[in-house]
N, CA, C, O and CB atoms as a CASP TS submission, in Angstrom:
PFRMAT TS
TARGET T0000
AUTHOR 0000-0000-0000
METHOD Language model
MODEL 1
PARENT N/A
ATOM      1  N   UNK     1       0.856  -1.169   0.000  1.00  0.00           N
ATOM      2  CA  UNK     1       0.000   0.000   0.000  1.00  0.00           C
ATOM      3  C   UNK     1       0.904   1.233   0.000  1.00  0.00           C
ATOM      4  O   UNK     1       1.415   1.384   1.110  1.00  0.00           O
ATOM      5  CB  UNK     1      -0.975  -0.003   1.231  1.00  0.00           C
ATOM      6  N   UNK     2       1.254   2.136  -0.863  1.00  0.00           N
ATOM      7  CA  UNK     2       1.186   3.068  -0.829  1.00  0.00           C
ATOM      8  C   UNK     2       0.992   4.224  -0.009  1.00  0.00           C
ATOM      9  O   UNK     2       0.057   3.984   0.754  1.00  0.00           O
ATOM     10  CB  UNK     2       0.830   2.944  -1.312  1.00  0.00           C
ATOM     11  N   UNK     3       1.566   5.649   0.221  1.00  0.00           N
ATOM     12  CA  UNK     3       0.885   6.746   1.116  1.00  0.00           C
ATOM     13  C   UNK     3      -0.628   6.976   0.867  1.00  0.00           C
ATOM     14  O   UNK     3      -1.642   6.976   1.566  1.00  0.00           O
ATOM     15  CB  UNK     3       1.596   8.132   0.883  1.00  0.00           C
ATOM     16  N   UNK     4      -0.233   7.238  -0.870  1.00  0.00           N
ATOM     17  CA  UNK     4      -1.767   8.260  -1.182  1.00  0.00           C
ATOM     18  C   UNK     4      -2.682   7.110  -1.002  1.00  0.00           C
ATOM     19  O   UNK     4      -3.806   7.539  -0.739  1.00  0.00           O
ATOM     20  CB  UNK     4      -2.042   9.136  -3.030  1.00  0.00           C
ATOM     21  N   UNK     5      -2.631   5.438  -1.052  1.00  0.00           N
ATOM     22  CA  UNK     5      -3.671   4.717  -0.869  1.00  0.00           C
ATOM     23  C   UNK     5      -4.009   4.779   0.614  1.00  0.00           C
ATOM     24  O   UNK     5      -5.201   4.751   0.922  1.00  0.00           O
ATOM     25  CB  UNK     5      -3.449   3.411  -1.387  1.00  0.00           C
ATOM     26  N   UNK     6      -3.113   4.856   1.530  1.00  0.00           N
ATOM     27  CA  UNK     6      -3.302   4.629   2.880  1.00  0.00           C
ATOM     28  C   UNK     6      -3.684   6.381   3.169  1.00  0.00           C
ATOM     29  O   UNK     6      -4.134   6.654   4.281  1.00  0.00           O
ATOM     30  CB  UNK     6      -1.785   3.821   3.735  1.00  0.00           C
ATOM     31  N   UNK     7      -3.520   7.350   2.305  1.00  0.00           N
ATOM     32  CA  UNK     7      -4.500   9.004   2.696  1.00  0.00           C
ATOM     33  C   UNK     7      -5.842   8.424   2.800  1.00  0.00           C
ATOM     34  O   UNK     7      -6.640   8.237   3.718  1.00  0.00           O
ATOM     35  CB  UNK     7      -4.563  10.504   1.236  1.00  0.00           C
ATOM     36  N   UNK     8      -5.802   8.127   1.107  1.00  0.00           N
ATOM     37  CA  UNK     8      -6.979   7.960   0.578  1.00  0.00           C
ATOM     38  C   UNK     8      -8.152   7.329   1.335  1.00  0.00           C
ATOM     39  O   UNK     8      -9.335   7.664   1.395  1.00  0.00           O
ATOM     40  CB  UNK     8      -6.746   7.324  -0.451  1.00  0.00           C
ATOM     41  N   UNK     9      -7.515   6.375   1.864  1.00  0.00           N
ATOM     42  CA  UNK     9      -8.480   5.172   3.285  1.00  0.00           C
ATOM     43  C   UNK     9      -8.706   5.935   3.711  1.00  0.00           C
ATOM     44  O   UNK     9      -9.864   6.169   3.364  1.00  0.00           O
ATOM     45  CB  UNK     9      -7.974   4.024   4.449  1.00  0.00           C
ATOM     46  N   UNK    10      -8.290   6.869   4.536  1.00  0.00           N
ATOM     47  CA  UNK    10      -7.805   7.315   5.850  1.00  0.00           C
ATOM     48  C   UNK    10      -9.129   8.367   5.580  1.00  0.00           C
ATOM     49  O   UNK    10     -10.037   8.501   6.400  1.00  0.00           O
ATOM     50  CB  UNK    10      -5.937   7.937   6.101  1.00  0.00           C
ATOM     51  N   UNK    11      -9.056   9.157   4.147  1.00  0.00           N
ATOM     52  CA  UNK    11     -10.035  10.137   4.628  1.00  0.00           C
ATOM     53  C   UNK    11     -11.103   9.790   4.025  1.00  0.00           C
ATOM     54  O   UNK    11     -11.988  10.639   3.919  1.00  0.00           O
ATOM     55  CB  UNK    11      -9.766  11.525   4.419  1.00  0.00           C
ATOM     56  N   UNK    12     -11.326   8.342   3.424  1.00  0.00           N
ATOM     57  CA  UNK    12     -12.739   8.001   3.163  1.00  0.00           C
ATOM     58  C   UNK    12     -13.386   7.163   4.628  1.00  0.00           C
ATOM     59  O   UNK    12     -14.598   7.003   4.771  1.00  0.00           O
ATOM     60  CB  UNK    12     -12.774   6.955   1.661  1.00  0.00           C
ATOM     61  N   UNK    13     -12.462   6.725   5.551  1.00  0.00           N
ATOM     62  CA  UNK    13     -13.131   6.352   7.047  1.00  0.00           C
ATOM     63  C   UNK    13     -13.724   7.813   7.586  1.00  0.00           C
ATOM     64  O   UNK    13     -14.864   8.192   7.857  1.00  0.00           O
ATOM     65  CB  UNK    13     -11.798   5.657   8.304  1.00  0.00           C
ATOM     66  N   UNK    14     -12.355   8.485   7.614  1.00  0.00           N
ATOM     67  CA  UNK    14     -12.760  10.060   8.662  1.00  0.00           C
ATOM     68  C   UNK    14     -14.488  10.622   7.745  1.00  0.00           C
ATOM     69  O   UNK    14     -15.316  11.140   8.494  1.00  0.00           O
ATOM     70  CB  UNK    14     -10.870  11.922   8.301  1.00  0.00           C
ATOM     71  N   UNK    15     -14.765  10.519   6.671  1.00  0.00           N
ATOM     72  CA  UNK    15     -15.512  11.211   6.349  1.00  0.00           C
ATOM     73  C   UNK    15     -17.389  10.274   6.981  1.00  0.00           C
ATOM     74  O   UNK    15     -18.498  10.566   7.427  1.00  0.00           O
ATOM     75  CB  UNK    15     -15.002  11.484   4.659  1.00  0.00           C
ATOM     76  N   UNK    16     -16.567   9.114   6.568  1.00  0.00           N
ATOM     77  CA  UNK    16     -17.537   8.175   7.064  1.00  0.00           C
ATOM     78  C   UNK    16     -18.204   8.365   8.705  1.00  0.00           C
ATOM     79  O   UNK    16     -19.274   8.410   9.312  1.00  0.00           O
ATOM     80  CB  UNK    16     -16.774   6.805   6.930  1.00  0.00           C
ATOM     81  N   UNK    17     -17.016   8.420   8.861  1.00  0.00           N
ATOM     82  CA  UNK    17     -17.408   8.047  10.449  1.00  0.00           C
ATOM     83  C   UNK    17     -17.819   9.667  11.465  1.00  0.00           C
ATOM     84  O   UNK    17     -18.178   9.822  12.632  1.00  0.00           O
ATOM     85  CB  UNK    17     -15.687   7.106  11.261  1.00  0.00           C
ATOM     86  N   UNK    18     -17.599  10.449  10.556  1.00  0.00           N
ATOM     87  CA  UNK    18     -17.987  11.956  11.370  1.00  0.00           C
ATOM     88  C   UNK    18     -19.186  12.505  10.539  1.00  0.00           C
ATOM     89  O   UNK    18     -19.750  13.552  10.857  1.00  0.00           O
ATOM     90  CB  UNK    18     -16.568  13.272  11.352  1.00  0.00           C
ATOM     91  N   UNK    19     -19.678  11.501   9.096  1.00  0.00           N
ATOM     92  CA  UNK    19     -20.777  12.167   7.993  1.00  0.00           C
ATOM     93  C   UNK    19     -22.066  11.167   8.642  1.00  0.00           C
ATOM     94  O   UNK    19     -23.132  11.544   9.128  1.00  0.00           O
ATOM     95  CB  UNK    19     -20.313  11.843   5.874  1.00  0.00           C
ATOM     96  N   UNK    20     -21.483   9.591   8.433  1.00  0.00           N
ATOM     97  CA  UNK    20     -22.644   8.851   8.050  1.00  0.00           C
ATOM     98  C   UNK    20     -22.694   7.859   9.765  1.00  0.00           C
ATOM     99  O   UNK    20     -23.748   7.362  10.160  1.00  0.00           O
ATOM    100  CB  UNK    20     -22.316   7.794   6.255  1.00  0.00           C
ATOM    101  N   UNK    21     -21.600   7.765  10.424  1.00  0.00           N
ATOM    102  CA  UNK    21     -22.247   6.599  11.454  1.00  0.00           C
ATOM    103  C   UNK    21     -22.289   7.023  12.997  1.00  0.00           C
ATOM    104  O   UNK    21     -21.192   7.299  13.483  1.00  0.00           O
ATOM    105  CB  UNK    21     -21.289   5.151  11.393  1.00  0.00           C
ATOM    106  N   UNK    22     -22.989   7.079  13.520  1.00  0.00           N
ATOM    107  CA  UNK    22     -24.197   7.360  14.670  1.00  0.00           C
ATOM    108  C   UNK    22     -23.114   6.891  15.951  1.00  0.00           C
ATOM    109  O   UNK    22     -22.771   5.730  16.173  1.00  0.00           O
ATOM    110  CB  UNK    22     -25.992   6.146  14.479  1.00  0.00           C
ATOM    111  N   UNK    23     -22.733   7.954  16.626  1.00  0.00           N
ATOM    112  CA  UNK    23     -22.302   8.432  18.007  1.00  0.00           C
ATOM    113  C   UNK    23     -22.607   7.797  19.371  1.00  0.00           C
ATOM    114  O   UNK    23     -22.775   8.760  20.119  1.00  0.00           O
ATOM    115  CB  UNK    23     -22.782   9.635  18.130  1.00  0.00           C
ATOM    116  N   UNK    24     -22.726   6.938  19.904  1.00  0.00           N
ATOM    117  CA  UNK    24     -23.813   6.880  20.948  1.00  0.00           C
ATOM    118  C   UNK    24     -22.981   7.609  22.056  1.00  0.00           C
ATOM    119  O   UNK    24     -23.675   7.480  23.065  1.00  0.00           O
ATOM    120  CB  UNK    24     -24.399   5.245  21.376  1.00  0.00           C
ATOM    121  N   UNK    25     -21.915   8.272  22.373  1.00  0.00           N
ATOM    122  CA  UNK    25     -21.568   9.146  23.508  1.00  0.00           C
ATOM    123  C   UNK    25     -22.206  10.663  22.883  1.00  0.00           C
ATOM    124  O   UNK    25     -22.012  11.676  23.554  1.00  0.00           O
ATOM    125  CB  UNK    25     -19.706   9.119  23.859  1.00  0.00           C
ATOM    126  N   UNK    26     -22.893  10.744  21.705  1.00  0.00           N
ATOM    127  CA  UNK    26     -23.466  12.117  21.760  1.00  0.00           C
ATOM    128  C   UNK    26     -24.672  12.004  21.242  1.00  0.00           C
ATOM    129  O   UNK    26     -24.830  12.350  20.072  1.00  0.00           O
ATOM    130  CB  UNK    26     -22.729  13.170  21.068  1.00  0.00           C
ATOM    131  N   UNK    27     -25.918  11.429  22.104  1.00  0.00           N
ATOM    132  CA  UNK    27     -27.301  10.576  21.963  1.00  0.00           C
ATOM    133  C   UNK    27     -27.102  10.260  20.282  1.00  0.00           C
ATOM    134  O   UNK    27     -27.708  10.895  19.419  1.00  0.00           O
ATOM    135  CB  UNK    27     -29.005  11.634  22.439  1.00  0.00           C
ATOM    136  N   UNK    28     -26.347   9.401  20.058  1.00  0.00           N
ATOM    137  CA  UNK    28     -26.687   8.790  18.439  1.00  0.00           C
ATOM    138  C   UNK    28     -26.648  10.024  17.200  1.00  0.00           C
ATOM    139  O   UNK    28     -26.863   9.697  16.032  1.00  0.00           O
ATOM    140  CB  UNK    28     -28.505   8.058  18.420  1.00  0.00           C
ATOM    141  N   UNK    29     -26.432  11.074  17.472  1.00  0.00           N
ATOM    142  CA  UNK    29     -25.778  11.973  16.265  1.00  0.00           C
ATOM    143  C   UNK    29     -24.594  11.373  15.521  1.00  0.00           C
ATOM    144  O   UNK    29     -24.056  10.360  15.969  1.00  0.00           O
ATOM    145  CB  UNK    29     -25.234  13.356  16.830  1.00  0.00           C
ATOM    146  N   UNK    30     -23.998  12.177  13.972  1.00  0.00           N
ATOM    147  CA  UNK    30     -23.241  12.204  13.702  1.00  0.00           C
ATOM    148  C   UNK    30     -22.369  13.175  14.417  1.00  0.00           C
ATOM    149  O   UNK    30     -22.954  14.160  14.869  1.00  0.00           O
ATOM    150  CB  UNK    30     -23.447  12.146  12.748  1.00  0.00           C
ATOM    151  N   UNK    31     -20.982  13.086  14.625  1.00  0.00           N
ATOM    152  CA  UNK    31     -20.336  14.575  14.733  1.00  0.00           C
ATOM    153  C   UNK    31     -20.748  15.893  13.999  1.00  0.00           C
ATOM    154  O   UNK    31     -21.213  16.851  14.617  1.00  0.00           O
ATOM    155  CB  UNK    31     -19.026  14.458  14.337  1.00  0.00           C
ATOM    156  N   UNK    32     -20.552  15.887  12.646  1.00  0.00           N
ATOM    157  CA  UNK    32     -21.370  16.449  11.997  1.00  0.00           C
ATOM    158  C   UNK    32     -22.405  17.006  12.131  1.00  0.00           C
ATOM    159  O   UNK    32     -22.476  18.202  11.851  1.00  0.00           O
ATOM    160  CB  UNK    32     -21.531  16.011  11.481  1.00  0.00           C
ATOM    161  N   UNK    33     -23.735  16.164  12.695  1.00  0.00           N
ATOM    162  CA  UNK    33     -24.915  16.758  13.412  1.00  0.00           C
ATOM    163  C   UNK    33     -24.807  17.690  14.495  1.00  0.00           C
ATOM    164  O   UNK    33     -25.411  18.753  14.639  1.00  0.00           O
ATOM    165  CB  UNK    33     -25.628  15.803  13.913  1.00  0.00           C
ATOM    166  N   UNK    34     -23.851  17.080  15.329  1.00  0.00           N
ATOM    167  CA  UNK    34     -23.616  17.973  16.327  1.00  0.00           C
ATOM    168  C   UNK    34     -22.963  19.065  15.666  1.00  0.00           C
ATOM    169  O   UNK    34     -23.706  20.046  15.665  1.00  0.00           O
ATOM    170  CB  UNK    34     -22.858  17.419  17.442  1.00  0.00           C
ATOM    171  N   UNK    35     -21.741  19.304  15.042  1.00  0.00           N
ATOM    172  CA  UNK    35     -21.482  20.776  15.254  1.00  0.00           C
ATOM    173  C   UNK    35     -22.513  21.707  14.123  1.00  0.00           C
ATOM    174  O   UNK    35     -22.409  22.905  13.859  1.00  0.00           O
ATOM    175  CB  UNK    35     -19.691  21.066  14.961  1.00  0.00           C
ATOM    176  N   UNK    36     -23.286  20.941  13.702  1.00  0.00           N
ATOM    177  CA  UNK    36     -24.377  22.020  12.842  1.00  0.00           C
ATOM    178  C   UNK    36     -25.501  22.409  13.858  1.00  0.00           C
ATOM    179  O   UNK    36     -26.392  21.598  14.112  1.00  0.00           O
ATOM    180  CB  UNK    36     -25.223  21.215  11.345  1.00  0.00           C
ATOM    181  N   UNK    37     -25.468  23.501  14.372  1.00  0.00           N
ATOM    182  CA  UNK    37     -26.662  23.800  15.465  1.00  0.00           C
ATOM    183  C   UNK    37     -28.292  23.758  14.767  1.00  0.00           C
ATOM    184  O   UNK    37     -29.358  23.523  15.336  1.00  0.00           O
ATOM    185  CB  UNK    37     -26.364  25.518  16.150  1.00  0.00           C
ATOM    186  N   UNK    38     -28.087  23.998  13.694  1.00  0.00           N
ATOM    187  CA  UNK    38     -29.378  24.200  13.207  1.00  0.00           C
ATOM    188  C   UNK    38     -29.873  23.013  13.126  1.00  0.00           C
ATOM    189  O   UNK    38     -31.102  22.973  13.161  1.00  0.00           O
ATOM    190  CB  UNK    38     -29.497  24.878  12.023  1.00  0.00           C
ATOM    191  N   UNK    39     -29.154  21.722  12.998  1.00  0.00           N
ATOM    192  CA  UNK    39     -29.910  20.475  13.374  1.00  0.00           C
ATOM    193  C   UNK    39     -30.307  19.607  13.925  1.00  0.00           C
ATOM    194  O   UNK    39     -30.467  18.413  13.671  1.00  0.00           O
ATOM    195  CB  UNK    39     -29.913  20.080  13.197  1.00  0.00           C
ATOM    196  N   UNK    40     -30.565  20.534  15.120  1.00  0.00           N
ATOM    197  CA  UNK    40     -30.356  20.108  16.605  1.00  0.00           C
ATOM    198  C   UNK    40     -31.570  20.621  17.148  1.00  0.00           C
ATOM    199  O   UNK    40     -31.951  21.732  16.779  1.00  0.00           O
ATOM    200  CB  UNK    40     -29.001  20.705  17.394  1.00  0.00           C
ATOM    201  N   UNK    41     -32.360  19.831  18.140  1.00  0.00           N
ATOM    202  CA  UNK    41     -33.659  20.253  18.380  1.00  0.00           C
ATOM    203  C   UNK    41     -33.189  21.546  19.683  1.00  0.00           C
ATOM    204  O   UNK    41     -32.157  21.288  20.302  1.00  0.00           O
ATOM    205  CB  UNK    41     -34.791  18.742  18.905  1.00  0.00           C
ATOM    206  N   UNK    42     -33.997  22.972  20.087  1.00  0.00           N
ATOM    207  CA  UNK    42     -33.484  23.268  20.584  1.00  0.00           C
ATOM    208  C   UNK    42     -33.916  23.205  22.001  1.00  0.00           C
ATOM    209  O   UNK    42     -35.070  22.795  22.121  1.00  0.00           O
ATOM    210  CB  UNK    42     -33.222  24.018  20.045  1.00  0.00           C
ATOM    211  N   UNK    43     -33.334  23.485  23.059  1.00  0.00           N
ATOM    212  CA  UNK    43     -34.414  23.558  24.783  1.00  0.00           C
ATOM    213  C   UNK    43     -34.635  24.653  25.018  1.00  0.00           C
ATOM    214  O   UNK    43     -33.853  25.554  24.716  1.00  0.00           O
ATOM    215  CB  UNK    43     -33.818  23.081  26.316  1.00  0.00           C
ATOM    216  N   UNK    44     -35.342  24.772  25.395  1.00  0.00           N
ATOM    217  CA  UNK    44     -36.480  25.548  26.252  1.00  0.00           C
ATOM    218  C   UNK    44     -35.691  26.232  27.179  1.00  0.00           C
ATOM    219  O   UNK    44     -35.359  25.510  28.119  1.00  0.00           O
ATOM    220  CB  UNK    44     -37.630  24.612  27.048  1.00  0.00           C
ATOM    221  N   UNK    45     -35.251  27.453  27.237  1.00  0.00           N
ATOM    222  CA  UNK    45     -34.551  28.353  28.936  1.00  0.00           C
ATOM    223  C   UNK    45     -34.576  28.080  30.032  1.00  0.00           C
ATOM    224  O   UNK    45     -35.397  28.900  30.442  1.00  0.00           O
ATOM    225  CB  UNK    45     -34.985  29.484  29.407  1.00  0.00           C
ATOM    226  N   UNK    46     -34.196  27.352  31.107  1.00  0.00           N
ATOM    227  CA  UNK    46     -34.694  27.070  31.984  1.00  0.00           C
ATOM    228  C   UNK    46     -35.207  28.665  32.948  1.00  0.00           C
ATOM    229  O   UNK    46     -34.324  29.518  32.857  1.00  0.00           O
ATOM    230  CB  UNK    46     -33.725  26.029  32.509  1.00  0.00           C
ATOM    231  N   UNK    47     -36.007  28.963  33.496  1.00  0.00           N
ATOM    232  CA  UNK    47     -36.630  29.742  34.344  1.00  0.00           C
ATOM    233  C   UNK    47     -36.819  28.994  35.655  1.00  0.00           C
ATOM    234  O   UNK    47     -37.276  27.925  36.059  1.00  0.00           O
ATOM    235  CB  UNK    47     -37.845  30.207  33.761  1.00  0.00           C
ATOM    236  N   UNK    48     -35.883  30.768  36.390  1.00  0.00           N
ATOM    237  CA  UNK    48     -35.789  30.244  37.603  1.00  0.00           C
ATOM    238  C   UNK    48     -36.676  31.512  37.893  1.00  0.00           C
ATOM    239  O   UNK    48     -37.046  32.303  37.025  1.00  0.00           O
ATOM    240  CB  UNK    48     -34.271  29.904  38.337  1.00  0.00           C
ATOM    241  N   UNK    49     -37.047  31.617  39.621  1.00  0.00           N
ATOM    242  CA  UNK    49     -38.546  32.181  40.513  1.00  0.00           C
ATOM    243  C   UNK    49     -37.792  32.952  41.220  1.00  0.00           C
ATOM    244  O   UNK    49     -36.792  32.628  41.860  1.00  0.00           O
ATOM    245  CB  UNK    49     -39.638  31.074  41.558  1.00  0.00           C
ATOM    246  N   UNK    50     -38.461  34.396  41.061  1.00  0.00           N
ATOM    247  CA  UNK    50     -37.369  35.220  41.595  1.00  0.00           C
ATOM    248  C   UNK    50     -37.542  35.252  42.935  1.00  0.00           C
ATOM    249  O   UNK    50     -38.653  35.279  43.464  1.00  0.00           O
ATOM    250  CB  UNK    50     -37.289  36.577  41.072  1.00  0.00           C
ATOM    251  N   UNK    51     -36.651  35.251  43.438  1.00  0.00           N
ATOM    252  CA  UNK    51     -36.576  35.107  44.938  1.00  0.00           C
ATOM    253  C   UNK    51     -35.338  36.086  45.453  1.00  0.00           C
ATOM    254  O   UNK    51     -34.195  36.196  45.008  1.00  0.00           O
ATOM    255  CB  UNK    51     -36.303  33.436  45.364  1.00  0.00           C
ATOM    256  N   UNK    52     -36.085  36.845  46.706  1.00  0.00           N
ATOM    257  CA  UNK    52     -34.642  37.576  47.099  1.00  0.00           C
ATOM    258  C   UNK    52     -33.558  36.647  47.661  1.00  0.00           C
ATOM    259  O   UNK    52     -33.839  35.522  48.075  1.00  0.00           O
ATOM    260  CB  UNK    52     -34.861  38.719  48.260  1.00  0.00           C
ATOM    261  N   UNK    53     -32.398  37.111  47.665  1.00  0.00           N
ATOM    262  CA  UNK    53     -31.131  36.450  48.217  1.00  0.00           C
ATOM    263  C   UNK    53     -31.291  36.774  49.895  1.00  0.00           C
ATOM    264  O   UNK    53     -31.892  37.757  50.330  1.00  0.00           O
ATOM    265  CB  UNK    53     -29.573  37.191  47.445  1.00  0.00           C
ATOM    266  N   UNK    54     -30.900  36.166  50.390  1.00  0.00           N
ATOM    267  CA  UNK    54     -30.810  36.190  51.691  1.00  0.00           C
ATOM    268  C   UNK    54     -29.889  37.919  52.098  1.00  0.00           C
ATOM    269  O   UNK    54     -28.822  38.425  51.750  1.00  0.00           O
ATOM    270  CB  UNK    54     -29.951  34.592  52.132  1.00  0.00           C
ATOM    271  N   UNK    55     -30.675  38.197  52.709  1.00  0.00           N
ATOM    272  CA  UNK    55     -30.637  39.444  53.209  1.00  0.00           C
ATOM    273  C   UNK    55     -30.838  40.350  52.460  1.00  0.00           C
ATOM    274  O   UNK    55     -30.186  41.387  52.580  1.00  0.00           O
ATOM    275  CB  UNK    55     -29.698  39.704  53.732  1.00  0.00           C
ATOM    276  N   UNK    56     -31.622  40.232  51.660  1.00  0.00           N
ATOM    277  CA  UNK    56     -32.101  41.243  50.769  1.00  0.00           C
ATOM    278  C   UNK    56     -33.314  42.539  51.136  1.00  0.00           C
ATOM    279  O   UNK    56     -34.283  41.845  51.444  1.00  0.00           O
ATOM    280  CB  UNK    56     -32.605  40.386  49.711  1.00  0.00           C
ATOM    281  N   UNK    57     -33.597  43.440  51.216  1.00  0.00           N
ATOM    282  CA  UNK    57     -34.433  44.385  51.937  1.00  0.00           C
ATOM    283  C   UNK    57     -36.048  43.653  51.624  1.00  0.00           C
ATOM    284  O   UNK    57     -37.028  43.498  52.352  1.00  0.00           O
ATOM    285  CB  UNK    57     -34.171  46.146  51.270  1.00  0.00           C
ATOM    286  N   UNK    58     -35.786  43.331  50.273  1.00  0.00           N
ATOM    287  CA  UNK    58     -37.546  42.921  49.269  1.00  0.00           C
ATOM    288  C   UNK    58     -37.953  41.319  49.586  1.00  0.00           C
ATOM    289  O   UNK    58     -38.972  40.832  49.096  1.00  0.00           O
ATOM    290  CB  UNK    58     -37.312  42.992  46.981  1.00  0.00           C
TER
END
């Protein structure tokens, strides 16, 4: 094998494996999926209850 055959592998796995096959340390995304935000469902803000801080006058 060759360099450019052993590139060539090399960046038809990398493309594979960050385009087409499913993550399970990042709920089953591609990498890919993940760093595209737009394809990513989004959450909701969490809201917190305003409350004074301890020793607060209000």
């Amino acid at each position: 094998m060759t360099f450019a055959d052993a590139k060539e592998k090399m960046e038809t796995w990398l493309s594979d494996d960050n385009t087409e096959r499913p993550h399970g340390a990042i709920g089953d995304k591609t990498p890919c999926e993940l760093a595209n935000p737009g394809s990513l469902p989004t959450r909701a803000p969490v809201k917190h209850p305003k409350t004074p801080a301890s020793g607060d006058p209000d």
